[in-house]
N, C-alpha and C positions, 0 to 999 in steps of 0.2 A: 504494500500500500504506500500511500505518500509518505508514512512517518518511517516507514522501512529503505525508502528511497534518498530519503532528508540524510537518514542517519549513514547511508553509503558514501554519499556526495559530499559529507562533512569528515570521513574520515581523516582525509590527508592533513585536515588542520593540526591533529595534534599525534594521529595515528594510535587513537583509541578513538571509541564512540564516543565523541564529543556531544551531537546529538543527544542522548541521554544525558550526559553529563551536565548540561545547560539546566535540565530540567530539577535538578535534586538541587534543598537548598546547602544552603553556603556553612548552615550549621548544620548539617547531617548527622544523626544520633547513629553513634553503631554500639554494638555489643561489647561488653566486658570479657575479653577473649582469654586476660590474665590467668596460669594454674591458679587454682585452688592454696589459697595459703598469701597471696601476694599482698592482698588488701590488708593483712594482721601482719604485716613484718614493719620493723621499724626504723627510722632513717635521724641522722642526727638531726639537732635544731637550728645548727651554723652551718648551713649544706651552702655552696659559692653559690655566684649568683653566676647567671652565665647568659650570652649572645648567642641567639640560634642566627646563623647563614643562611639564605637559602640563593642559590644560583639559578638564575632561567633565562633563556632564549626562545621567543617568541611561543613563549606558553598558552596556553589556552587559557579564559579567562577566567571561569567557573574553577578550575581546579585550581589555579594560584590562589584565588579568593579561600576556595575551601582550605588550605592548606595554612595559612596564615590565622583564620578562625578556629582550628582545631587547635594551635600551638598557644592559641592566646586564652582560647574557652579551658583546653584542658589540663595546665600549665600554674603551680600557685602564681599570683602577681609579681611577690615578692622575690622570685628566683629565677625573673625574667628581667634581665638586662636593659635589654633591647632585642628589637628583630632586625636580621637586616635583611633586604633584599636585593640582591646584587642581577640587573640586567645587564643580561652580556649583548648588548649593543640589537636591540631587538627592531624590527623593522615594522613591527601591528603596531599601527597607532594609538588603539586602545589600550598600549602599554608605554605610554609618554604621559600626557597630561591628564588623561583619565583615571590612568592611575595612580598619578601623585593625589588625586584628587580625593578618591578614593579611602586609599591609606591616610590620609592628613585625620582621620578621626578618633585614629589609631596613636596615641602620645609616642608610643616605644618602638612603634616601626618608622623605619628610615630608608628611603629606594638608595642604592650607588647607581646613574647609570652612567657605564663605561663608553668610551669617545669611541673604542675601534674593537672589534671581537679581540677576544681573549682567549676560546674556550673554555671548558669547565674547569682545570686543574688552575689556571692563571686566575680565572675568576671565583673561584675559591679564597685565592691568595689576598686577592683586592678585596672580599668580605673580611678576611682575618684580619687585614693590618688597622684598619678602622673600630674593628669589634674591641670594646669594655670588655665585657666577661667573656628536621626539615621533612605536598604527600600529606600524610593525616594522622592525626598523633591519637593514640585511643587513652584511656583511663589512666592516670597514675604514670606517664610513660616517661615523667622528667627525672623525681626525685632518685628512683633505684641506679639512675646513669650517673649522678653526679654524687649519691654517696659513694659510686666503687672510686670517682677520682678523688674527693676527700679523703677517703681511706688513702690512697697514694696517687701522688700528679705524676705517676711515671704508668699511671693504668689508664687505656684506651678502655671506653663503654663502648658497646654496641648493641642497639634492640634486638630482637627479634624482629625482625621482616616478615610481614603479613604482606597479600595479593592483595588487592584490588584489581579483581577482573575488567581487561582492556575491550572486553566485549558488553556487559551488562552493568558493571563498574558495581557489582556485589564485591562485599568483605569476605573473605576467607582467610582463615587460619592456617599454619604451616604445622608440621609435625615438632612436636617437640626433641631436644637433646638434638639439633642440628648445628653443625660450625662449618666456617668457613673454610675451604682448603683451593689446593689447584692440583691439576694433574699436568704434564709435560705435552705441551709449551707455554708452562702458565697459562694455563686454561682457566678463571675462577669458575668454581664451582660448589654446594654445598653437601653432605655428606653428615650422614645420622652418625651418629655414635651407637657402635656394635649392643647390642641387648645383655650381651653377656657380660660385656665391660661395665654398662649402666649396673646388671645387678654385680657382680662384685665389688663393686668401688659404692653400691646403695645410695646412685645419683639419685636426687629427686627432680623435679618437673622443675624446681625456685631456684636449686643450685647454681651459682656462677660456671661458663662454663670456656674454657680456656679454647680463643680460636688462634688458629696460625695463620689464617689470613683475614680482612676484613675484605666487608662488600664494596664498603668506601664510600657511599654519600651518606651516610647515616652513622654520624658517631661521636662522642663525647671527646673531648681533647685538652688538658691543661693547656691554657693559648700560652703561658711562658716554656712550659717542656715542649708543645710543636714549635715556636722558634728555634729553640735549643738543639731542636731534631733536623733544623736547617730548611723546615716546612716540607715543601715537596721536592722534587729535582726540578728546579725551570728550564730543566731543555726538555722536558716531558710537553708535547704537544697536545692542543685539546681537549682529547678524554682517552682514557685507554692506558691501563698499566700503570697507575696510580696508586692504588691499592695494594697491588703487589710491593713498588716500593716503600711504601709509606709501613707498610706490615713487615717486610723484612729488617729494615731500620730499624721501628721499635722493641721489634724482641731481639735481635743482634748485638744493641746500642743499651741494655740495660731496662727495657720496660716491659709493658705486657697486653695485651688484648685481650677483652673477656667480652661475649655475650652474655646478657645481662635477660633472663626470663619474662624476669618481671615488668621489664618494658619493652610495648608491643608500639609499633605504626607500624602503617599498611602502604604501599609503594603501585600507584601504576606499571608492570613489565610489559613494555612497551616490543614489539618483535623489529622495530629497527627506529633509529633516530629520524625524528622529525627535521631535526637543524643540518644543515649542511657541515662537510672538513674546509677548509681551504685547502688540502691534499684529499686522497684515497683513503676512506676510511679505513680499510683492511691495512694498505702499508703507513699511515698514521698507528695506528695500535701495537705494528710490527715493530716498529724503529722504537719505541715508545719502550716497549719491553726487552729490545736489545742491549736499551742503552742501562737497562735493571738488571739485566743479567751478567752486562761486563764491570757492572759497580759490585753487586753483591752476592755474588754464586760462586764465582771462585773459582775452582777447579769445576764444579758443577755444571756451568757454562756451555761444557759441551755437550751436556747432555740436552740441553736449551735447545740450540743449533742442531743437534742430531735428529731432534723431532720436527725443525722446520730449518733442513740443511739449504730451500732456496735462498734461504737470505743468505748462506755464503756465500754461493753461488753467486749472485748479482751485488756482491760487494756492499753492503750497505753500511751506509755512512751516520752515523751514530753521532757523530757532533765530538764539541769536547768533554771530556770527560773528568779532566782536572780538578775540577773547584768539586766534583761530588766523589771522588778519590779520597781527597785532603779531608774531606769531612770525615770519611769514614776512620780516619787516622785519628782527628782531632778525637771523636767521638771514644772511640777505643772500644770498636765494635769487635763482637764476638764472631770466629767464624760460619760460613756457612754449615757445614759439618755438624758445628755446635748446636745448630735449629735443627738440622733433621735429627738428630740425636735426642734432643730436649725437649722440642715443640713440638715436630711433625714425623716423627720417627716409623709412623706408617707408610711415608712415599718411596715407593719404590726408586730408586736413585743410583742403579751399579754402575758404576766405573771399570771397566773392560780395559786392561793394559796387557802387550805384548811386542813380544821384540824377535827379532828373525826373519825368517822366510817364510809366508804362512802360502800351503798350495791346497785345496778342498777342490772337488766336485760337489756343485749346486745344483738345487733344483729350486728355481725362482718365481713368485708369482707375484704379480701377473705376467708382465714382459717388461723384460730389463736386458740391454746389449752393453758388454763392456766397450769404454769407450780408450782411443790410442793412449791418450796420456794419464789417465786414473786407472788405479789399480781395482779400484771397486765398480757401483753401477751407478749411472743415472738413467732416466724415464725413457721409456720408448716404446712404440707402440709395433716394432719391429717383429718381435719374436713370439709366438703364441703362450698361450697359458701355460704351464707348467714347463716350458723349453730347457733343456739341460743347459748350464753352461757354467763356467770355469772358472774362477778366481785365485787370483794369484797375485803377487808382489810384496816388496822387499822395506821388513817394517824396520826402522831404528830404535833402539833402547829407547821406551818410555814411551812411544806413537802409541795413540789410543788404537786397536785392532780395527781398523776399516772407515777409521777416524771419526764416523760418525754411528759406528753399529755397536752392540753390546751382546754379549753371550746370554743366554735367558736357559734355565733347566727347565722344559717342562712335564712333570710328573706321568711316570707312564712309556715317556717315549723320547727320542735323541734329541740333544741340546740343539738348539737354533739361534742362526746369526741372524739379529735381527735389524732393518734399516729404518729406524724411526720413522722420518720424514715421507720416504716414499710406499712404506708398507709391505717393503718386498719381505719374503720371507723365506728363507735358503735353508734344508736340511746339512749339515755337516759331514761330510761321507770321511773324510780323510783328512787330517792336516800333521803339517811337517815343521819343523821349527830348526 
């Protein structure tokens, strides 16, 4: 019908159902999503005051509204700072004077808007340096985040992230005992904590609960230990790979990350950006996390690269690296080693070294042709499925084995060499050293 047609035609606005979204008010009542236990815990009575950020490019207008209503309705007065709302240089009109206009009714909210795009990690920056002390905040969702930094400013809060469906713009609840992690090529992604571990260790639903990576827009920060932390890396472009570094930093550098139960907001997942890169989004996100991975992986690095070896391939240029070197020196960051060991000791992460002459008979899938000057494979659509072929060449002490492949056992059946990046994957018939 017409309103099913309205609501197609308005997608591209924000890339949910804006349509509906228009229609729900500005103070939208949702449900108390909180375990059981969270409304009887109790939080000091000199809990900081603090600045919520919120960053947006040419937002939709109902959602900014609601978002800024939910933080001020659900929010004590007294532990709200200020708001700030940082436009990254938005081009909807109704996001100039309308909106100041707007917000002016508002004492504690203040717009920044910025003269030229930033994107979001720069424009993060530009909220913090201005802030004193972000989506729809539900019940009780401030105080539990900022007593874990009272308890210590070297601890990172983080909610719980709740849906807001991009289709219906219903509230949904997330499973509980979830933390952040990534899998290889820093992938974020989120990941339950095993049932077994919860019952042995007798986790409950309230319990703080230690992640090794954050989501990244959504999280509690002592604003003098994020200076101290040297903020983000500002050669990090737009958006993309942020999190990663800002989460290896603070557990490496002496702090900690916690998801925090007891506080819930709920997040539009949007399945792509509405705002434009000035670059390739794909190779903005790439470079973004290369230049994370030759700051703070370490040796690990190449296991980075191994799962997305085109970027050796086409040489990619990562900028300088200097001034985020020298921090990690000033800092007296702990090794990478030291987090998978301590933090995240479930990530698979082997390191494959050998030295000699290695010669094997493969069997490779899909189709991969050795090429004159590499001793291993690159992509080709040359050779059919399962085509035998050869491998061979001359490794020196300490060359990772196939530079970018790692040995794998898997249970049952012959060890495989396996190539990250392009998926091949070679039975072992023979090797000579």
């Amino acid at each position: 019908d017409d309103k099913q047609e309205e609501a197609k035609s308005r997608w591209k606005e924000g890339n949910f159902n804006v349509y509906l979204s228009d229609l729900i008010p500005v103070d939208r009542a949702i449900a108390d999503t909180r375990p059981a236990g969270c409304s009887e815990q109790r939080v000091h009575d000199d809990l900081p005051t603090t600045t919520i950020i919120m960053c947006f490019v040419d937002e939709v207008w109902s959602t900014l509204l609601r978002s800024v209503h939910s933080v001020l309705s659900r929010s004590p007065p007294h532990l709200i700072e200020e708001v700030i709302l940082v436009d990254d240089f938005s081009t909807k009109e109704y996001l100039k004077e309308k909106l100041d206009k707007y917000m002016s009714q508002f004492p504690k909210v203040k717009i920044l808007h910025l003269k030229e795009r930033h994107g979001l990690i720069r424009a993060r920056l530009a909220g913090a340096e201005i802030a004193k002390g972000r989506t729809k905040c539900n019940v009780g969702w401030l105080e539990p985040l900022l007593e874990r930094v009272r308890l210590s400013r070297a601890k990172v809060a983080c909610p719980v992230i709740e849906v807001i469906s991009d289709k219906d713009m219903s509230y949904m609840t997330v499973d509980n005992f979830q933390r952040g992690i990534f899998t290889w090529p820093m992938n974020f992604g989120w990941r339950q904590i095993p049932q077994e571990v919860i019952e042995k260790n007798k986790i409950k639903e309230t319990d703080i609960i230690r992640c090794p990576v954050m989501a990244g827009g959504l999280f509690s920060i002592d604003k003098k230990y994020f200076f101290e932390l040297g903020t983000y890396d500002p050669g990090l472009d737009v958006w993309g790979g942020e999190n990663m570094e800002i989460s290896f930093k603070v557990w490496m550098c002496g702090g900690e990350i916690e998801i925090v139960p007891c506080s819930r907001v709920g997040h539009i997942f949007r399945n792509d950006n509405p705002y434009s890169f000035p670059k390739d989004r794909v190779r903005t996100v790439e470079r973004n996390l290369a230049r994370v991975a030759e700051v703070w992986l370490d040796e690990y690095k190449e296991l980075f690269y191994g799962h997305a070896y085109h970027l050796v391939l086409k040489n990619l240029d990562v900028g300088d690296l200097t001034q985020q070197i020298q921090l990690r020196k000033k800092l007296r960051c702990k090794s990478f080693r030291w987090y998978l060991e301590n933090v995240y000791p479930d990530l698979e992460a082997p390191l494959v070294k050998a030295s000699g002459l290695v010669r094997s008979q493969m069997t490779c899938y899909p189709s991969f042709k050795r090429t004159p000057h590499r001793p291993f494979w690159t992509e080709s659509s040359v050779l059919p499925p399962q085509a035998p072929c050869w491998l061979g060449g001359q490794l020196r002490s300490g060359d990772r084995l196939g530079l970018r492949f790692s040995s794998i056992s898997v249970p049952g059946t012959a060890s495989y060499l396996c190539g990250y990046s392009t998926g091949v994957r070679c039975r072992l018939t023979n090797i000579k050293r």
